[in-house]
RONU-408182 format. One line per field, with one value per residue (C-alpha): x negated, y negated, z negated. Coordinates in pm, 1 decimal. Last residue first. Layout:
N
x <- c(X,...)
y <- c(Y,...)
z <- c(Z,...)
// end
This chain:
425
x <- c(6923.2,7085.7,6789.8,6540.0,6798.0,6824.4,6421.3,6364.1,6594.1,6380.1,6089.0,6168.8,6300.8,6019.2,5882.6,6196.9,6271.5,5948.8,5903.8,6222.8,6169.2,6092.7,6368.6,6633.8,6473.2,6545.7,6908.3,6974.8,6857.5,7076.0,6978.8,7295.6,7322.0,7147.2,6912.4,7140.9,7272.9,7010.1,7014.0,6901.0,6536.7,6370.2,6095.3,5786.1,5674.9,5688.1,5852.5,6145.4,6158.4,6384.2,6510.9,6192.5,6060.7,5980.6,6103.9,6341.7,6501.9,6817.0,6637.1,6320.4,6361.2,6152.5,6240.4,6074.4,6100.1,5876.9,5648.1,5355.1,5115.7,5321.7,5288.2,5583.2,5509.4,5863.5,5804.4,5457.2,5450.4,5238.3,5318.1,5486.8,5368.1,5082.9,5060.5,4920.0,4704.3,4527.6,4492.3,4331.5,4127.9,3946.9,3923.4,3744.9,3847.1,4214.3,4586.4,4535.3,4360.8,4723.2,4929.6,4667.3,4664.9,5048.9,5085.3,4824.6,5020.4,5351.5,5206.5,5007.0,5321.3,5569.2,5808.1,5616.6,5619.4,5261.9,5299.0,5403.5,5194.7,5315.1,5312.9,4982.4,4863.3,4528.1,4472.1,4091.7,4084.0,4420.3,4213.3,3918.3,4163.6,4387.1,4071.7,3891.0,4232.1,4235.0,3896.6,3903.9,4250.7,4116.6,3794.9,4023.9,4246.3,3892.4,3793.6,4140.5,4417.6,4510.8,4918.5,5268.2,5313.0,4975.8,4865.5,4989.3,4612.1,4575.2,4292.2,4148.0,4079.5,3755.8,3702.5,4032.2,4061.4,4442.4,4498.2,4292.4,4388.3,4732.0,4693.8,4545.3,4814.7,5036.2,4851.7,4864.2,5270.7,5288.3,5052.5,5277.6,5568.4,5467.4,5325.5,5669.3,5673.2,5608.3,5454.9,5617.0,5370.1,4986.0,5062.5,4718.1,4460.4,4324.4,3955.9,3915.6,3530.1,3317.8,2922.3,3006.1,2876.0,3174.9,3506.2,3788.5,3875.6,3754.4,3959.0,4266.3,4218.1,4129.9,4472.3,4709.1,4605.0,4611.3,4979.9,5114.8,5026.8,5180.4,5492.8,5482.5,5412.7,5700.8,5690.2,5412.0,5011.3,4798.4,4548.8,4188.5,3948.3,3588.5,3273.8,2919.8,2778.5,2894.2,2739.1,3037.3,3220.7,3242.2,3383.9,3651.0,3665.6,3758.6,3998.7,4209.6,4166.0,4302.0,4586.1,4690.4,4711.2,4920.3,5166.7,5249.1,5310.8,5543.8,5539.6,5759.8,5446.7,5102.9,5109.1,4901.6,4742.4,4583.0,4468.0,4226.7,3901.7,3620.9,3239.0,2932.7,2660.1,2305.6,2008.0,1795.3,2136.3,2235.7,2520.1,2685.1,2598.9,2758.6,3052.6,3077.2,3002.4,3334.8,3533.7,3535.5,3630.2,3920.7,4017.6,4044.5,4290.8,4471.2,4529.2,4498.2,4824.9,4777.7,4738.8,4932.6,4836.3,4447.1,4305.4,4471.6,4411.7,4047.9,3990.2,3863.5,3604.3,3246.6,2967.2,2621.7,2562.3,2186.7,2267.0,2176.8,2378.4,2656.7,2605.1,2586.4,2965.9,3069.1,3046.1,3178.1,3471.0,3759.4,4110.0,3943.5,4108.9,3764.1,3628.6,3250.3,3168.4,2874.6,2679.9,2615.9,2344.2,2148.3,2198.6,2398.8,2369.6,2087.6,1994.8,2360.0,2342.1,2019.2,2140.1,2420.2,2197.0,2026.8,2318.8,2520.0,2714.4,2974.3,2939.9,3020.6,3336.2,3450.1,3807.6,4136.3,4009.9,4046.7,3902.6,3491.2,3472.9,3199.5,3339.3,3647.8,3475.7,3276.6,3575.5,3725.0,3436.2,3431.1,3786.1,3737.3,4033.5,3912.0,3655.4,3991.1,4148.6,3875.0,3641.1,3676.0,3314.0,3400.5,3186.6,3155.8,3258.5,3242.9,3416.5,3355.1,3312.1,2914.6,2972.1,3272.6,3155.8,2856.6,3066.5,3312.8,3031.0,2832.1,3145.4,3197.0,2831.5,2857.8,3194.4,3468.3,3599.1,3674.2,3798.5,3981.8,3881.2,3716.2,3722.8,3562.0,3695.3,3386.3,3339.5,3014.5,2961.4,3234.0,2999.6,2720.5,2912.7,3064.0,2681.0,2554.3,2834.6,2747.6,2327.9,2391.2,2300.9)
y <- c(5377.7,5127.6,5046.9,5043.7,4767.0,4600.7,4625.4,4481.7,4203.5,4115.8,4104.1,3918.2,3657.5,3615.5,3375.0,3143.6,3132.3,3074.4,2777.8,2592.3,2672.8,2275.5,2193.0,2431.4,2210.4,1899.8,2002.8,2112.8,1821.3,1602.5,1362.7,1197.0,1289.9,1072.2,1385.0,1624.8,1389.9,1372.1,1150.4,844.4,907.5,647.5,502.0,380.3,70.3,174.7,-101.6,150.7,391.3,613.9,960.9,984.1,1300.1,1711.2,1828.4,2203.1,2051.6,1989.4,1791.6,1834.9,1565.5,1255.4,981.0,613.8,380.6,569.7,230.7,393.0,258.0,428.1,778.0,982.5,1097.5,1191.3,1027.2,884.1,510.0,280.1,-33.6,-34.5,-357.9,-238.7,62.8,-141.0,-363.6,-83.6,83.1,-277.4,-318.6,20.9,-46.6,-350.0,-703.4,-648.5,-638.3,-633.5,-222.3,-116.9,-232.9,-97.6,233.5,260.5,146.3,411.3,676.1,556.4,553.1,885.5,1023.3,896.3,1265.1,1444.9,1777.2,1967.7,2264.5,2636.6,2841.7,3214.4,3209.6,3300.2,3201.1,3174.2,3459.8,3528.0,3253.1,3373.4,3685.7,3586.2,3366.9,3640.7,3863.5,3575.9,3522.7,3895.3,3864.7,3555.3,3730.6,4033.4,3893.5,3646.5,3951.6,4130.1,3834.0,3782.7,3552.5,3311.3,3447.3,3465.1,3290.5,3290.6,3645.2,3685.6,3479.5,3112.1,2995.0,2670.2,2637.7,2500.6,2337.5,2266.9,2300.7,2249.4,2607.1,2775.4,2581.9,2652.7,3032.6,3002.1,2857.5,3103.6,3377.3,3248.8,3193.0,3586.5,3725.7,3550.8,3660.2,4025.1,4034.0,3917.2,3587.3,3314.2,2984.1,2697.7,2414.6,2389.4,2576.6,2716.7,2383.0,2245.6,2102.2,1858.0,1750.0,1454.6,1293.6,963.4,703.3,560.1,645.8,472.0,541.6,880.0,957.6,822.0,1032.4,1361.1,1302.0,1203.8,1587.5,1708.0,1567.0,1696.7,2038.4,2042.6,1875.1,2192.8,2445.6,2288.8,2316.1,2165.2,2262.6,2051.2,1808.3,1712.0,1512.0,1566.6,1341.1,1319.3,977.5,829.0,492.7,326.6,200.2,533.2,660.9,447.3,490.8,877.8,808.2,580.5,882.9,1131.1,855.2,776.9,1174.3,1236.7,954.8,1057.1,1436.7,1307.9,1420.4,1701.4,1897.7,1982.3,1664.6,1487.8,1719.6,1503.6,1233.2,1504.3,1375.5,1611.4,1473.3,1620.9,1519.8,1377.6,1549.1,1304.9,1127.5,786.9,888.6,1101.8,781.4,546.8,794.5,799.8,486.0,369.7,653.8,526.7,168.4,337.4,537.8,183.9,51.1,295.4,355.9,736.6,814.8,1190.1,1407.5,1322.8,958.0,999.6,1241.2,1182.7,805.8,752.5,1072.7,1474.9,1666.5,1777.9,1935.5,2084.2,2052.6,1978.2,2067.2,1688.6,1527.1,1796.6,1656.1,1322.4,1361.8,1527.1,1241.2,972.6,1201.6,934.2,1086.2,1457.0,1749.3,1960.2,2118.6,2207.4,2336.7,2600.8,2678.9,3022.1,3062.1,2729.1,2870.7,3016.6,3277.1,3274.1,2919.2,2778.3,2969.0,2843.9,2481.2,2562.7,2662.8,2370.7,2115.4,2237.1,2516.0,2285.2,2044.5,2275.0,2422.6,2695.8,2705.4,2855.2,2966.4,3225.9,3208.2,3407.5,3174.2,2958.0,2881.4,2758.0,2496.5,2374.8,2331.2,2187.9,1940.9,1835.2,1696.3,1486.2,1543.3,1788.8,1970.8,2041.5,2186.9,2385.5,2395.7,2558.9,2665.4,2746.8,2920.5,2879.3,3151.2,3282.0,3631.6,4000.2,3908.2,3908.8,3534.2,3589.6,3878.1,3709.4,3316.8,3589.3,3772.5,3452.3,3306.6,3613.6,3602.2,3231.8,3292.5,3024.8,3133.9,2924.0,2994.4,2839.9,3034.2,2933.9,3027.4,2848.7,2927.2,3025.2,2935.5,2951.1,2529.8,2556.2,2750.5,2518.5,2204.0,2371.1,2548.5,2176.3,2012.0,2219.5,2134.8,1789.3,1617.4)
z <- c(-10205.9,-10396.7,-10645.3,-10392.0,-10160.4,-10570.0,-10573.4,-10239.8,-10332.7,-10589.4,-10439.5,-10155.5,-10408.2,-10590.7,-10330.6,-10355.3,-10676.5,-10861.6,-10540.3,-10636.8,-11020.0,-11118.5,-10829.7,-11018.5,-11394.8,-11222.6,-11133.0,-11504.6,-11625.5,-11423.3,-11155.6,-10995.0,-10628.7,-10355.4,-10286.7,-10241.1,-9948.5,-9799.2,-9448.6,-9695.5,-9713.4,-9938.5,-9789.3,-10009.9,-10088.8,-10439.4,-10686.8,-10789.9,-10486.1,-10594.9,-10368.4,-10229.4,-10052.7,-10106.3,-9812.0,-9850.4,-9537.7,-9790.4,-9997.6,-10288.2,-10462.4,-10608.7,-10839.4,-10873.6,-11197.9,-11436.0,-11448.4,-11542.3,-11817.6,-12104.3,-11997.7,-11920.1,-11588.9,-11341.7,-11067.2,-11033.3,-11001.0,-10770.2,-10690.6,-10996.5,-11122.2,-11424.9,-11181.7,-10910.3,-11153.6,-11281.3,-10953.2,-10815.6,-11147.7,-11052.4,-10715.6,-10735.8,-10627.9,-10735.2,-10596.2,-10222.2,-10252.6,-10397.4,-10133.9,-9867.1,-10034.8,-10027.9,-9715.0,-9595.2,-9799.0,-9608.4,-9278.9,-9288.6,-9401.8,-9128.0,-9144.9,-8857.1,-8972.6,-8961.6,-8769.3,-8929.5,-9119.6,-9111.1,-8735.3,-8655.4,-8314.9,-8374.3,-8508.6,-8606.2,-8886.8,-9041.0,-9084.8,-9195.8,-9450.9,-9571.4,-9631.3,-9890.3,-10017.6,-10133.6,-10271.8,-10460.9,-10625.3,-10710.6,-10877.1,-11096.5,-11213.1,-11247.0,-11516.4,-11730.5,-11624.7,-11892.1,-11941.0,-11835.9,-11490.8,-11405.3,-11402.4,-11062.4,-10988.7,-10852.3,-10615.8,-10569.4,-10221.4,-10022.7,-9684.5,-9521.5,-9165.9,-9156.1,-9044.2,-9280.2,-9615.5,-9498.6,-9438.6,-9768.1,-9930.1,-9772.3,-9907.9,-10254.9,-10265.1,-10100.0,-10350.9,-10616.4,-10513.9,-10447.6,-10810.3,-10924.2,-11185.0,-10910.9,-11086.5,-11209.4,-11062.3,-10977.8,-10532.9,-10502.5,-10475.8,-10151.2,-10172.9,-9881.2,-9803.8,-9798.4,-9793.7,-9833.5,-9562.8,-9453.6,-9724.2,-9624.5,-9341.2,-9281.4,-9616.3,-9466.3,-9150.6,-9331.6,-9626.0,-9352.8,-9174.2,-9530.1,-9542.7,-9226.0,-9314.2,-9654.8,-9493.9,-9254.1,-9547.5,-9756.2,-10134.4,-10281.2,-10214.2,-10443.0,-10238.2,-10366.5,-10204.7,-10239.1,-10268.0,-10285.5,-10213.3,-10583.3,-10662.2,-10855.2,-10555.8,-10422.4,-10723.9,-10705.8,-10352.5,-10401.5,-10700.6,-10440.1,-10154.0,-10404.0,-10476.5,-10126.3,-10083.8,-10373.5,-10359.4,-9942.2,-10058.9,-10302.1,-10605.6,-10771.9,-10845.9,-10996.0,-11269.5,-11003.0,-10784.8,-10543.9,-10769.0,-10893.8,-10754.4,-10694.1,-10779.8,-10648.9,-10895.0,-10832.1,-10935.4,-11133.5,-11262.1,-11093.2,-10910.6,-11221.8,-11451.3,-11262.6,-11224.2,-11587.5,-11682.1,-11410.2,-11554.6,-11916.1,-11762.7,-11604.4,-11901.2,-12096.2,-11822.1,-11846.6,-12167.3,-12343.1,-12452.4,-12277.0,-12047.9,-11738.7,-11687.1,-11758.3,-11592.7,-11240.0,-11275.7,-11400.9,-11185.1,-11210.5,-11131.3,-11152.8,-10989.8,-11023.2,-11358.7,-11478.6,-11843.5,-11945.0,-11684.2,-11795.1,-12166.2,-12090.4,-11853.0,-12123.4,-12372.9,-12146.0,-12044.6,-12155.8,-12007.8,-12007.7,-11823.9,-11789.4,-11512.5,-11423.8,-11114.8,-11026.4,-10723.4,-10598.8,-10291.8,-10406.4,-10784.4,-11038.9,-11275.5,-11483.1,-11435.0,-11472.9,-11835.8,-11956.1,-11890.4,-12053.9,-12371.4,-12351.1,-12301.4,-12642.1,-12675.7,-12895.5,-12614.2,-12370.7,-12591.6,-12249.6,-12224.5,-12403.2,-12699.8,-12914.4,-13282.7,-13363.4,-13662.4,-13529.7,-13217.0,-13346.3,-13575.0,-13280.1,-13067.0,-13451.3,-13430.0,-13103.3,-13057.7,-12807.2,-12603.9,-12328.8,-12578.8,-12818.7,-12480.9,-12356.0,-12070.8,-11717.4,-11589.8,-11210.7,-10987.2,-10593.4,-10392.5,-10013.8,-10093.4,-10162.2,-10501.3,-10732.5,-10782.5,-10939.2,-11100.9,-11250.7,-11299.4,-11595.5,-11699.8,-11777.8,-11985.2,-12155.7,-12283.5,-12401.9,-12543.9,-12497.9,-12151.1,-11879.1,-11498.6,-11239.0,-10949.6,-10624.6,-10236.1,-9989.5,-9645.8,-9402.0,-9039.6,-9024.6,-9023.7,-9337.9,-9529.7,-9526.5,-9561.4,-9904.2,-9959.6,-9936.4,-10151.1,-10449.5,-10397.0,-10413.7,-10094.6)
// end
């Protein structure tokens, strides 16, 4: 068992939430402060090495070029560091107690998946789906083959990777909870099928706690399914879309996507800062925020009958996402020409993604529940709810961009009204 995925299992067994940041920092020595005080939080952590975005698309040399004249960036350059001195990194600060991830955002990772063989990385993520489609004009089909070498290559290393699909999280929100889960568990036979033992299934937090619930309960059983013999855990991520802009509204989006993590038995959470809304967040924003999710989950542990996280709706989601996955599986021998195929048709479509190799026939809204569902299925076999009556309403730009802020609202407005009830006082 790769040495990430044995703390994960490890921590779980006590009763632990795994916290982690999203974190990357061009400098070698900023980097290592940055995984030292995460390490060094009041929390169950794992570290994260976030890399940049001229590393991401393959441009090396300017990464390189960047490096060398002292510019800002918004990630660590691994290959402009080179395997050796990463290597020499993950020794100093990581190890069985303190594991490390690596993420990147790469449509065609050949080059950094060498590298972090080379480095002895820990862990991974990503998808031939979930980092292709949303960042960039890379084709499908040839960011499938990409992924195939490099999940060959992660099994086959001398210590084996952990590998994290991103299919849950696809561009962060306005997709339907039953898309994201029969995608994560898509991306986690695809690795499967390419040698990969170690695996975890990603889920991004939308904008219902009770649909939220009911899709990482669709998201275990699928994966339990599917997956026999793999080594597996969920990885929830801190609500990926328009952030909160008030401290108190972000605090409050965070703690209820721990109290979610907690309450569907989820394993480890990707955890957001109030910094996110305006800037990178620096190293003791990232320390606070490990640390106050670490408290909200011991104590949403201890109280079982907190109210703050709701139970799972019961709106068919297992059924659609295993549709969806069963649809997909019938259209190739592998999985990898099956999800190629299924987009090729529409089988699968994500609402609202602009790349070329999806079908950008199916819609999404959030309704008058506050459920994020279908309101165009295009060649998804997917149900479109027809009880909303927001949600059979022309699409305008102004009404995607109130759904895009649905969650900015909503959290910030305790804040706010606070501060007019301060004001009139």
């Amino acid at each position: 068992m790769p040495r990430f995925a044995d703390f994960v299992r490890t921590a779980t067994a006590a009763g632990r939430l795994v916290v982690q940041p999203r974190m990357g920092f061009g400098e070698l020595a900023r980097m290592r402060a940055g995984l030292t005080a995460v390490r060094d939080c009041r929390a169950t952590t794992v570290g994260t090495i976030t890399l940049d975005s001229y590393t991401r698309v393959g441009d090396y040399a300017s990464a390189r070029r960047a490096l060398r004249e002292g510019a800002d960036l918004n990630g660590f350059p691994l290959l402009a560091h080179g395997a050796g001195a990463v290597r020499d990194l993950l020794r100093e600060v990581s190890g069985d107690a303190f594991p490390v991830q690596v993420r990147h955002g790469s449509p065609l990772p050949l080059d950094l998946f060498r590298t972090m063989v080379a480095a002895g990385v820990d862990a991974t993520e990503g998808g031939p789906v979930s980092y292709c489609l949303p960042y960039g004009r890379v084709p499908l089909p040839e960011a499938a083959d990409n992924w195939a070498r490099c999940s060959e290559l992660a099994a086959g290393a001398p210590d084996p990777m952990h590998l994290e699909t991103f299919g849950g999280c696809m561009l962060g929100q306005l997709c339907p909870p039953s898309l994201l889960v029969a995608l994560s568990v898509l991306e986690a036979m695809f690795f499967h099928e390419h040698g990969l033992r170690s695996i975890s299934l990603s889920y991004a937090q939308q904008v219902h706690l009770g649909q939220d619930m009911e899709a990482l309960a669709a998201l275990r059983e699928l994966a339990g399914e599917h997956l026999p013999g793999v080594q597996w855990h969920v990885t929830l991520y801190t609500y990926m879309g328009v952030f909160p802009r008030t401290p108190i509204g972000s605090y409050r989006l965070l703690e209820d996507s721990v109290r979610l993590a907690v309450h569907s038995g989820t394993e480890r959470l990707i955890v957001k800062t109030p910094a996110e809304a305006r800037r990178i967040p620096a190293i003791e924003e990232n320390a606070e925020a490990l640390e106050f999710a670490d408290a909200v989950a011991r104590q949403a542990a201890a109280d079982c009958a907190d109210t703050n996280c709701p139970p799972p709706t019961d709106t068919g989601l297992l059924t659609e996402a295993r549709t969806l996955i069963g649809a997909t599986l019938e259209l190739g021998r592998t999985v990898g020409s099956a999800l190629v195929t299924a987009f090729a048709r529409g089988v699968l479509d994500v609402p609202y993604c602009l790349h070329r190799d999806n079908a950008g026939a199916a819609r999404a809204v959030i309704d008058e529940q506050g459920l994020l569902s279908w309101s165009r299925a295009g060649g998804m076999p997917v149900t479109v709810r027809d009880t909303d009556a927001v949600g059979t309403s022309p699409l305008t730009a102004d009404r995607l961009t109130t759904m895009l802020a649905y969650n900015e609202r909503r959290y910030d407005r305790e804040d706010m009204v606070g501060s007019l009830l301060r004001s009139a006082a």
